[in-house]
Kinemage of the C-alpha trace (Angstrom):
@kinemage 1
@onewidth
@group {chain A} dominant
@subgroup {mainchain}
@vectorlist {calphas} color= white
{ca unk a 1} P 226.563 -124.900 -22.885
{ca unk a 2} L 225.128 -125.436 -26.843
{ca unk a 3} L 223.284 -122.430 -27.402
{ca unk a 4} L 220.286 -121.928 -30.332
{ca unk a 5} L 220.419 -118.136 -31.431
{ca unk a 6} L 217.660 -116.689 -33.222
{ca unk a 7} L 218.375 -113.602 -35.400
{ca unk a 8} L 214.667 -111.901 -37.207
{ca unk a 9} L 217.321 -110.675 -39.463
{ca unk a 10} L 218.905 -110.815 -42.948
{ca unk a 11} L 222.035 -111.847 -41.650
{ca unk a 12} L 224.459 -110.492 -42.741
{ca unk a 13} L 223.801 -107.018 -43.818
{ca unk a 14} L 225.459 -103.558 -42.409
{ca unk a 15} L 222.493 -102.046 -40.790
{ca unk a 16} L 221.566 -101.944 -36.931
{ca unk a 17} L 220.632 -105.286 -35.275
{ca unk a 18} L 222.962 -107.181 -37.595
{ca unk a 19} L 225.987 -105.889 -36.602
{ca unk a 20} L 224.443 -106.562 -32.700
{ca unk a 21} L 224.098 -110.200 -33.533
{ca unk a 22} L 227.644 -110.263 -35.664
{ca unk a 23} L 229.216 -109.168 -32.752
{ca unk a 24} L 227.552 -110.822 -30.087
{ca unk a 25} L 228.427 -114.327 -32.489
{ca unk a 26} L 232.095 -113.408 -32.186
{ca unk a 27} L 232.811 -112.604 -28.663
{ca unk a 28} L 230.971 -115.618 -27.399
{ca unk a 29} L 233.165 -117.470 -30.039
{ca unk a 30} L 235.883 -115.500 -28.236
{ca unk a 31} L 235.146 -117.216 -24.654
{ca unk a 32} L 234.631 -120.650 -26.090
{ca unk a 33} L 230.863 -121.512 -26.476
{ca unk a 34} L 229.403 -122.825 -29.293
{ca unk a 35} L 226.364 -121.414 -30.920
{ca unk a 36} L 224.269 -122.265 -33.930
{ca unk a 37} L 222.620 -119.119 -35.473
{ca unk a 38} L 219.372 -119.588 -37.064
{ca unk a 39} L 218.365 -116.585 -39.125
{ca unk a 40} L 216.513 -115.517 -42.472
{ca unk a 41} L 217.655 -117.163 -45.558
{ca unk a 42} L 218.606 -112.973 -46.537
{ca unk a 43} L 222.455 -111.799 -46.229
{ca unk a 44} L 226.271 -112.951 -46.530
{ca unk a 45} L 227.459 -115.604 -44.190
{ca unk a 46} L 230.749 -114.592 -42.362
{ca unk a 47} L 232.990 -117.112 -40.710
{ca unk a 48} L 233.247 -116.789 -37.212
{ca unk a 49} L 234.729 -119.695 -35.279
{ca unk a 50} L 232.349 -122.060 -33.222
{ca unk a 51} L 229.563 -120.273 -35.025
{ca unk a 52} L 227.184 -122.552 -37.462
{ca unk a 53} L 224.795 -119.707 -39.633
{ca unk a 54} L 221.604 -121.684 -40.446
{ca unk a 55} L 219.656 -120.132 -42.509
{ca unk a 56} L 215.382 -120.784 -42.250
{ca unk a 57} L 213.354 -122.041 -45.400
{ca unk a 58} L 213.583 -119.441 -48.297
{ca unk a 59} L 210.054 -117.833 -48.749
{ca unk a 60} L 208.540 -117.355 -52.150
{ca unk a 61} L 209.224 -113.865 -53.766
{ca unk a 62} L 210.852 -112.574 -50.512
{ca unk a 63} L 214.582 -111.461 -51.816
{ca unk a 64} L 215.214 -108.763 -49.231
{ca unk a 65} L 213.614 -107.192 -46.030
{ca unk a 66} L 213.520 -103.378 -45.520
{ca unk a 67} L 214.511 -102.343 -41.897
{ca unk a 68} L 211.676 -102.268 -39.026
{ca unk a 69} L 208.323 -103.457 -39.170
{ca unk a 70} L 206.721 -105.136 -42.250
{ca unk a 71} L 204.181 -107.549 -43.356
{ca unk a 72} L 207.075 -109.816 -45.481
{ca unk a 73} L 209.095 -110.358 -41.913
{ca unk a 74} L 205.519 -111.446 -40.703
{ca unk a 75} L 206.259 -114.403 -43.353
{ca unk a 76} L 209.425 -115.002 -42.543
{ca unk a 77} L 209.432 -115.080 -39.164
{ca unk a 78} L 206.718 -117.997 -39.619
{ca unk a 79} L 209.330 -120.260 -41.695
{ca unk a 80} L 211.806 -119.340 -38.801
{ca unk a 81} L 210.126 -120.238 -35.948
{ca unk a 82} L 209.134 -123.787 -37.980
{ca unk a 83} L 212.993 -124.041 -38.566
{ca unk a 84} L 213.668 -123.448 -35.038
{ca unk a 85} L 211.100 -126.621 -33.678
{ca unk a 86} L 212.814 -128.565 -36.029
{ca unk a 87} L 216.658 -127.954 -35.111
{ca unk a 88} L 215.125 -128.156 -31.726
{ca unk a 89} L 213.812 -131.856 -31.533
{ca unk a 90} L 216.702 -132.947 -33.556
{ca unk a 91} L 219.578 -131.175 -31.631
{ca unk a 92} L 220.167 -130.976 -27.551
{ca unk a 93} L 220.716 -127.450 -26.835
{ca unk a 94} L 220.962 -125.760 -23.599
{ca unk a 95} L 220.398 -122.189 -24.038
{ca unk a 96} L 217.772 -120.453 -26.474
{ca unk a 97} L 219.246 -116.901 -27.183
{ca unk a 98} L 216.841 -114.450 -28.975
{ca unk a 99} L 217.213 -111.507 -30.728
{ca unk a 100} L 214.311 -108.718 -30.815
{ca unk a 101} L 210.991 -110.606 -32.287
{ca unk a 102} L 212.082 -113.931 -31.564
{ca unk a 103} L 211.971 -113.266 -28.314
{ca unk a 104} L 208.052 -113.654 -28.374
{ca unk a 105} L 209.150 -117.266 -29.764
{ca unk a 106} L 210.979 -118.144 -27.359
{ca unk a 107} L 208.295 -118.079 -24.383
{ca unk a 108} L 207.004 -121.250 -26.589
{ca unk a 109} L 210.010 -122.709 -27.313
{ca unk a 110} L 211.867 -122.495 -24.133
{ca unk a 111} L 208.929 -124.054 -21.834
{ca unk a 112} L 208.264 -126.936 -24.215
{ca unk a 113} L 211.835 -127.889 -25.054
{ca unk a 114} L 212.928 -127.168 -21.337
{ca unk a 115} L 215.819 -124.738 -21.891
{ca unk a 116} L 217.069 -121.229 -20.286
{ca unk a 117} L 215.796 -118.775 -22.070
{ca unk a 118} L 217.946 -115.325 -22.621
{ca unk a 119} L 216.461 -112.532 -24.458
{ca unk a 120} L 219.009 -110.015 -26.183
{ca unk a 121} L 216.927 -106.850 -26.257
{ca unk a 122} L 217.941 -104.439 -29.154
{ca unk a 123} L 214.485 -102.074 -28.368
{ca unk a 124} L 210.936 -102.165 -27.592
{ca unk a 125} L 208.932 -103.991 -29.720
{ca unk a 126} L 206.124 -101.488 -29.434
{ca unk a 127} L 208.034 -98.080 -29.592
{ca unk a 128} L 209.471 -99.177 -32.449
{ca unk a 129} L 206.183 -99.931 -34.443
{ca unk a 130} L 205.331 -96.342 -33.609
{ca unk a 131} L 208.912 -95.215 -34.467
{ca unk a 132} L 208.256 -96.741 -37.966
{ca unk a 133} L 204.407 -95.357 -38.625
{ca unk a 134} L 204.011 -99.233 -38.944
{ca unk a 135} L 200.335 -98.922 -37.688
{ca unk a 136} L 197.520 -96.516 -35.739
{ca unk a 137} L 196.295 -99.546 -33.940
{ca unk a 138} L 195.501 -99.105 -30.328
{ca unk a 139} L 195.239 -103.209 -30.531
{ca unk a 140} L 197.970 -103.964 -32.040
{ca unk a 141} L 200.273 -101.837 -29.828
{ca unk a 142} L 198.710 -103.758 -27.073
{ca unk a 143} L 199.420 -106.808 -27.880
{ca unk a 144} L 202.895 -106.237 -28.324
{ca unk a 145} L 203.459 -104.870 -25.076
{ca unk a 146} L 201.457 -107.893 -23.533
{ca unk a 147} L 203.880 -109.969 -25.884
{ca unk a 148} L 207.017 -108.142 -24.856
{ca unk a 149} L 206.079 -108.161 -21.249
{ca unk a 150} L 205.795 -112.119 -21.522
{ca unk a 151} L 208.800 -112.976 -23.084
{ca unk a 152} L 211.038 -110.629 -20.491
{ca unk a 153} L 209.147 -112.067 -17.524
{ca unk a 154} L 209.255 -115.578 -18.859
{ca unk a 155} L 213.277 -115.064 -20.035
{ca unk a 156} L 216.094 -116.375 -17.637
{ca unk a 157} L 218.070 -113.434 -17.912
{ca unk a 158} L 217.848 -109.719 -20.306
{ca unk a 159} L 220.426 -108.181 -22.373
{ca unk a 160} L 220.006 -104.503 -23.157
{ca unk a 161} L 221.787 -102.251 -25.451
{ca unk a 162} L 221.421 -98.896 -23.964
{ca unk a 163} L 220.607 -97.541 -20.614
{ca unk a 164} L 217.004 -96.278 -22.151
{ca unk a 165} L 216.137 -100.096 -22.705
{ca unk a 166} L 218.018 -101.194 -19.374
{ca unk a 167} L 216.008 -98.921 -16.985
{ca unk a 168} L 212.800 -99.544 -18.558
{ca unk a 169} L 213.139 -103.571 -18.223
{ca unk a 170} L 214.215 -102.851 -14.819
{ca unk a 171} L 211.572 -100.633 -13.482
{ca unk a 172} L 209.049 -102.496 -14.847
{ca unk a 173} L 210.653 -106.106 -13.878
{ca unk a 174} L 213.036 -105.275 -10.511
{ca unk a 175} L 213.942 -108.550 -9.766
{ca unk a 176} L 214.862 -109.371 -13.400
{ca unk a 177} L 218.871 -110.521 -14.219
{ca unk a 178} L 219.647 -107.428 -16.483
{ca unk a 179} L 222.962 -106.592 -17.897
{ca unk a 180} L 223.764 -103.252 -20.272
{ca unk a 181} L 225.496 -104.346 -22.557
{ca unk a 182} L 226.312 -101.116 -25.150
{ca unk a 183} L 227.075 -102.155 -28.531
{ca unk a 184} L 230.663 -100.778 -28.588
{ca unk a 185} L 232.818 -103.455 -30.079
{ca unk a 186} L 234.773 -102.732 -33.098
{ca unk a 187} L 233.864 -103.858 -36.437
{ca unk a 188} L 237.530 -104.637 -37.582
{ca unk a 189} L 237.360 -107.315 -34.881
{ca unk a 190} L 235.410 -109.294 -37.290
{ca unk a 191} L 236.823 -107.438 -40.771
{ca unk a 192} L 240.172 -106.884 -39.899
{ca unk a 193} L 242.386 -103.857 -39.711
{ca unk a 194} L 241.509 -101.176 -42.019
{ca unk a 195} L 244.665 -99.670 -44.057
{ca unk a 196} L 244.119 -96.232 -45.427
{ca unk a 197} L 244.412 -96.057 -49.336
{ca unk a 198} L 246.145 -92.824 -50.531
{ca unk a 199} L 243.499 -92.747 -53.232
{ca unk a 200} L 240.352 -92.955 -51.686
{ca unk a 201} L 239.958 -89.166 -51.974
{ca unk a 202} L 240.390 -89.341 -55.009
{ca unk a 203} L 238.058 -91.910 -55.621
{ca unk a 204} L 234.994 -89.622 -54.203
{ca unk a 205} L 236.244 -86.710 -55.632
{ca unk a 206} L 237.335 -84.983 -52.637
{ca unk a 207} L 240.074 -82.602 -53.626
{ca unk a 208} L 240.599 -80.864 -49.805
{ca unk a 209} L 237.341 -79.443 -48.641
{ca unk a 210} L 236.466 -80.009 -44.791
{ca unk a 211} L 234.393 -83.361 -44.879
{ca unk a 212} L 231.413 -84.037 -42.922
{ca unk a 213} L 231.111 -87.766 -43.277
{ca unk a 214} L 227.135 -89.053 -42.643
{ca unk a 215} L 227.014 -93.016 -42.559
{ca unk a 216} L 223.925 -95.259 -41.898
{ca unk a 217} L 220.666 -96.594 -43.442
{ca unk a 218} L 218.219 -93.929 -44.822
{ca unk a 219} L 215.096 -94.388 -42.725
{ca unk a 220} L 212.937 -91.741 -41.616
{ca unk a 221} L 214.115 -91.814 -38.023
{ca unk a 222} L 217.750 -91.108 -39.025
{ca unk a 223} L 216.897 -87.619 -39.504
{ca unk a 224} L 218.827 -87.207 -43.261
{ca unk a 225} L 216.391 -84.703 -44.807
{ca unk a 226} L 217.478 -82.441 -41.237
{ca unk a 227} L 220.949 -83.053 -42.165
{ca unk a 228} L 220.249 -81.713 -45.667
{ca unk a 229} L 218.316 -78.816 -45.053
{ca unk a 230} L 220.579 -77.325 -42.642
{ca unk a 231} L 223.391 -77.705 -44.694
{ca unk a 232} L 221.832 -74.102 -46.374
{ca unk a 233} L 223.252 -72.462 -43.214
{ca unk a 234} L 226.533 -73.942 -43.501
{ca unk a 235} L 227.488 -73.476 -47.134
{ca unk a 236} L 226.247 -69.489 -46.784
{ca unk a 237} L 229.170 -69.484 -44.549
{ca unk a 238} L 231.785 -72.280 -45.525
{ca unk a 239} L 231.386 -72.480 -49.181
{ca unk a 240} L 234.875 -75.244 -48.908
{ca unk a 241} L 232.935 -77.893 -47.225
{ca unk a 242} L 231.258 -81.287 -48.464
{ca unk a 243} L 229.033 -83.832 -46.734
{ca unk a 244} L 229.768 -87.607 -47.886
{ca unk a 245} L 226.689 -89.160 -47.179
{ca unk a 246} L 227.874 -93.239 -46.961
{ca unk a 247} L 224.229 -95.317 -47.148
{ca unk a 248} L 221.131 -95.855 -48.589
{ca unk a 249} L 218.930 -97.852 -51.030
{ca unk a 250} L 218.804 -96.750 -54.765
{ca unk a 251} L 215.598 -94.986 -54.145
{ca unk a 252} L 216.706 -93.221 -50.781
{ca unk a 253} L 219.396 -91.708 -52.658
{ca unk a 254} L 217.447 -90.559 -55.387
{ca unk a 255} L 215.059 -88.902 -52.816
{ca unk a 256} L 217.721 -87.782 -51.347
{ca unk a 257} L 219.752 -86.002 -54.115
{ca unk a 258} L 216.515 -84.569 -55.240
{ca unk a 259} L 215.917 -82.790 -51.900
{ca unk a 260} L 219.668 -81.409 -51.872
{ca unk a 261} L 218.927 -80.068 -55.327
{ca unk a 262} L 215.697 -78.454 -53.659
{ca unk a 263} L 217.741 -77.118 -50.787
{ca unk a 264} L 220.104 -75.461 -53.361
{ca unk a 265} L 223.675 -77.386 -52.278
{ca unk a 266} L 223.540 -80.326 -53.931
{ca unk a 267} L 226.735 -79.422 -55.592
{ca unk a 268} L 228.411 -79.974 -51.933
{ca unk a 269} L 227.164 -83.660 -51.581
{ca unk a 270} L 228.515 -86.380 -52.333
{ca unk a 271} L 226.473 -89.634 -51.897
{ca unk a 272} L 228.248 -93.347 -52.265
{ca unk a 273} L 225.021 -95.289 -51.855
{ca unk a 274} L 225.560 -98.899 -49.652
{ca unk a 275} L 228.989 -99.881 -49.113
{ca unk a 276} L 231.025 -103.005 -47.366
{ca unk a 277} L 231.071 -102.215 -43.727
{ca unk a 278} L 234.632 -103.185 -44.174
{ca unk a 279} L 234.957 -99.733 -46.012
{ca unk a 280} L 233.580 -97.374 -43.517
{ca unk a 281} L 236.752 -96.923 -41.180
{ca unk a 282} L 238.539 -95.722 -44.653
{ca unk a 283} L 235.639 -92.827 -44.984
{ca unk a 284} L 236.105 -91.788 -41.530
{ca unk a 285} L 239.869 -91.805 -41.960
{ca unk a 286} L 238.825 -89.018 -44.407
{ca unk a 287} L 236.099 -86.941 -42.306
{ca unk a 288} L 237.276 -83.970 -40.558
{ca unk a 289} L 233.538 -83.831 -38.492
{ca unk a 290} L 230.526 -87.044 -37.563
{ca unk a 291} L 227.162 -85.986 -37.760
{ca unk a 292} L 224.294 -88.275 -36.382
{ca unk a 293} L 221.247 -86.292 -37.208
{ca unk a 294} L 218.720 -89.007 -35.664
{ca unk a 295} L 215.497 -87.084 -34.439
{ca unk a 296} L 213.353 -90.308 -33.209
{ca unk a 297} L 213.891 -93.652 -31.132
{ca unk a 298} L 215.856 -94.740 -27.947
{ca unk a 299} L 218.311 -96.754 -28.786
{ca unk a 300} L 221.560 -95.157 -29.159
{ca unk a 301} L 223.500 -96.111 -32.754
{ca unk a 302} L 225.934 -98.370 -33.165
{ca unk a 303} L 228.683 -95.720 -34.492
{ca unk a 304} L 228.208 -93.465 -31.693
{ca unk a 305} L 230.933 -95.662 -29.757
{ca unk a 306} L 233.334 -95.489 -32.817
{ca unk a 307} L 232.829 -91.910 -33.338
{ca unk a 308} L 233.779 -91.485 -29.714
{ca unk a 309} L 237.038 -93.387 -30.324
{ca unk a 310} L 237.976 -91.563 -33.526
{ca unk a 311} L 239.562 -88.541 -32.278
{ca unk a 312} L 237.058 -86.378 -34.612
{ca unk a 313} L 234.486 -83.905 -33.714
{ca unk a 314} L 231.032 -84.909 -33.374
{ca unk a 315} L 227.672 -83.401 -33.781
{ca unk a 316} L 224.653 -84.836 -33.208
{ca unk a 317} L 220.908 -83.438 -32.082
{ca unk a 318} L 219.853 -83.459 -28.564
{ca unk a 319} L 217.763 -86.246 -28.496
{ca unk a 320} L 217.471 -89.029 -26.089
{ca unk a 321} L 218.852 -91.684 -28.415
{ca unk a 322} L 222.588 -89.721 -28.268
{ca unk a 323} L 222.421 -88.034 -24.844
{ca unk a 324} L 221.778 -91.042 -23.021
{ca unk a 325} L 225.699 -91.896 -23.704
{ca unk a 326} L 226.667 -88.357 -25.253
{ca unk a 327} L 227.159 -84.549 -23.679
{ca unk a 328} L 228.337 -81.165 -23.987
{ca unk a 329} L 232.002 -81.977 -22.597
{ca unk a 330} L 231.934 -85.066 -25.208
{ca unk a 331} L 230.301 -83.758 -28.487
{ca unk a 332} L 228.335 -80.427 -30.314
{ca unk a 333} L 224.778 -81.407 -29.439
{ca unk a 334} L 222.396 -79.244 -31.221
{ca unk a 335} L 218.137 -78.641 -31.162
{ca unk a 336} L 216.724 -80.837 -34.213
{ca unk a 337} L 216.312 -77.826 -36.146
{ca unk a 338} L 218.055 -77.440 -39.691
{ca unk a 339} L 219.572 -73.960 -38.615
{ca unk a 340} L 220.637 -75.105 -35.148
{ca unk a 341} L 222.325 -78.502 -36.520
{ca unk a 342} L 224.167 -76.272 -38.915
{ca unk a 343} L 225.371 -73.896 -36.627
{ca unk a 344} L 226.488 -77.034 -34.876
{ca unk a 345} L 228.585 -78.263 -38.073
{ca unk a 346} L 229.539 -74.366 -38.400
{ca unk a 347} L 230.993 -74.645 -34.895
{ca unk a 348} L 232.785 -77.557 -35.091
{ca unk a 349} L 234.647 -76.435 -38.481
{ca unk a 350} L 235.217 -73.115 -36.713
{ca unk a 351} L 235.955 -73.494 -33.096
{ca unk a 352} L 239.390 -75.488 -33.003
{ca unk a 353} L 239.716 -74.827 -29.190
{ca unk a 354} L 236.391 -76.445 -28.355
{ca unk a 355} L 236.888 -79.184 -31.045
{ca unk a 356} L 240.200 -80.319 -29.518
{ca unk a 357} L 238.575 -80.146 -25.912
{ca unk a 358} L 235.516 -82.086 -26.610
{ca unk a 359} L 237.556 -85.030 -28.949
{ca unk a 360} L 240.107 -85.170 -26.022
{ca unk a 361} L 237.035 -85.792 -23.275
{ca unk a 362} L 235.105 -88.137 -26.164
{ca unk a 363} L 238.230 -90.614 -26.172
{ca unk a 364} L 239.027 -90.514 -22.265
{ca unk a 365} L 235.094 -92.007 -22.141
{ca unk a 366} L 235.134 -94.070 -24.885
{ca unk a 367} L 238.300 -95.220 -23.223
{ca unk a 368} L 236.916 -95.658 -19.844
{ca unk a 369} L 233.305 -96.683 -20.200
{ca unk a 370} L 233.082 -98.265 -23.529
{ca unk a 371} L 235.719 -100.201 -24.253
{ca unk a 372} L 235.774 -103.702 -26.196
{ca unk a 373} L 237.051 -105.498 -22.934
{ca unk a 374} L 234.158 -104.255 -21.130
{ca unk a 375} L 232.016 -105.800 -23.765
{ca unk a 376} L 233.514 -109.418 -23.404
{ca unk a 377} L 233.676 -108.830 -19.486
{ca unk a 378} L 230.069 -108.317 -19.366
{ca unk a 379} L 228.974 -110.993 -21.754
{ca unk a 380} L 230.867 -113.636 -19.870
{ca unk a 381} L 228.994 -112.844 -17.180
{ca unk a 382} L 225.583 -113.348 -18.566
{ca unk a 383} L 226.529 -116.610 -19.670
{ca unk a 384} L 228.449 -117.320 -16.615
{ca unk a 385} L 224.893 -116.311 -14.724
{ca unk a 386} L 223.259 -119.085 -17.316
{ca unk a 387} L 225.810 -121.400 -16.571
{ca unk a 388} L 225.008 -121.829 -12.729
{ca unk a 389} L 221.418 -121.715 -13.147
{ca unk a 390} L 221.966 -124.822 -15.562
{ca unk a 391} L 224.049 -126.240 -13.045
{ca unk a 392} L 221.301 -125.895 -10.430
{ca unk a 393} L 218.285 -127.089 -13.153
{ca unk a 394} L 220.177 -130.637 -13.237
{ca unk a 395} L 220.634 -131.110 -9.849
């Protein structure tokens, strides 16, 4: 089965969606299909066997895309949905696999070039232009949802992410073929193992304080400036603590530092700015506690499935994006409140008891529910599912 994948994304770049696709590339490399992914002409190519990255036509002055919602992606989702018509009439694919946006291209695409048609849902189109402030419009939000609800009723079979996503494609479509598929596989299956370096302490100028590692992009939704302010409340109490804060564009740290300087501990942050995704197993070889501050969406992060693994403490707020996969036996879930997310941190570098308890229970589930063989079991199966209804489409 040749399969067209279309990634909306600079591809590839260590943020959300990204890391979906990378993944998704390599395990169906894994099993033995053959894909050609057609993304933005934005991000490093990485070899993955049976895996061709094309990249759409390169769009004046566009250099980079920030994450969510914007009027440049409008622009370059236009030169890769002309790329996509092209590869089309001059390749015979089977399968058009779409990631988030593309999906709405592939209600087009999939009729007129007569192919199956399997949309790989990361979120809702239309929470997450509310998510991002992208627009008040009653209108626009509208159309979205009449464009999302197209492309999953015209699709051949949904992927979902999280069990948010999974419920609400399957309350609203019942009948739909729907798999969860949780993004739990492990980066080093695509960078390699990491080895520790004695030295990277050193390097961050980390000279034995407990370290509460953050990692991820900087947007709003990620709840940083929550993570900041309530580290007042720990550092009145635990003066011997610092928060390496792995992430961020130049101007996110800035804002950043400036607000830790405002909060009066900047002197207990550290902040590396972007680094290689290859890198961040190394900084959580460091950490002694996780903290995933996020305070809007659905979708539950990527890391939450390696911080489960890790065998260190985790806090993160109560919010619907963690404890749809997260608890109380699992992790230090807190109100999204500066003082209560620092007397979760306070807690976790305090309680040993409880911190050995809930690591213990976070690695039986990781082990159990999450694991990477789960992930290539249930992807098989979608395409497996694909497979026979191709089978039955030629007769």
């Amino acid at each position: 089965m040749k399969t067209l994948m279309i990634a909306p994304q600079p591809f590839f770049q260590p943020r959300g969606t990204p890391f979906s696709v990378l993944h998704r590339c390599k395990t169906l490399s894994k099993l033995g299909y053959e894909i050609d992914l057609l993304t933005y002409p934005i991000g490093q190519d990485v070899e993955i066997e049976n895996v061709n990255i094309i990249r759409s036509y390169q769009v004046p002055f566009i250099k980079n895309i920030a994450v969510g919602p914007s009027k440049p992606k409008i622009f370059l989702d236009m030169s890769l949905y002309a790329k996509a018509v092209r590869l089309l009439k001059q390749n015979k694919y089977d399968l058009l696999h779409t990631h988030e946006e593309a999906g709405f291209m592939g209600i087009r695409l999939a009729r007129k070039f007569e192919l199956l048609h399997l949309y790989d849902m990361h979120s809702s189109l239309p929470q997450q232009l509310n998510n991002f402030k992208y627009s008040k419009s009653q209108m626009l939000l509208r159309v979205f949802d009449k464009l999302e609800n197209a492309t999953i009723e015209s699709a051949n079979a949904v992927i979902t992410i999280c069990p948010e996503l999974w419920h609400y494609v399957t309350n609203k479509f019942p009948g739909k073929f729907n798999k969860l598929i949780e993004n739990v596989a492990d980066n080093s299956t695509v960078f390699g193992e990491h080895k520790t370096d004695p030295e990277f302490k050193r390097r961050w100028n980390i000279n034995g304080e407990k370290l509460i590692l953050y990692t991820g992009t900087f947007e709003a939704y990620q709840g940083l400036d929550l993570l900041i302010q309530s580290s007042k409340c720990v550092v009145a109490e635990e003066n011997n603590v610092k928060f390496l804060v792995v992430g961020g564009k130049p101007e996110q740290v800035e804002a950043s530092k400036k607000l830790a300087e405002e909060t009066g501990t900047a002197d207990h942050f550290i902040f590396t700015g972007q680094r290689p995704p290859e890198e961040i197993p190394a900084f959580m070889d460091i950490a002694d506690i996780l903290v995933s501050p996020r305070i809007e969406g659905n979708n539950t992060p990527l890391k939450i499935y390696s911080y489960l693994r890790s065998g260190i403490p985790v806090v993160a707020t109560r919010h619907l994006t963690h404890t749809q996969v997260l608890n109380d036996d699992v992790a230090l879930l807190t109100d999204i409140t500066p003082d209560d997310f620092g007397a979760g941190i306070l807690k976790a570098v305090q309680d040993k008891s409880l911190v050995q308890k809930v690591v213990t229970n976070a690695q039986e589930l990781s082990e159990r529910e999450y694991s990477y063989e789960a992930y290539i079991k249930k992807t098989k199966e979608v395409y497996q599912y694909l497979e026979a209804l191709l089978k039955r489409k030629r007769g």
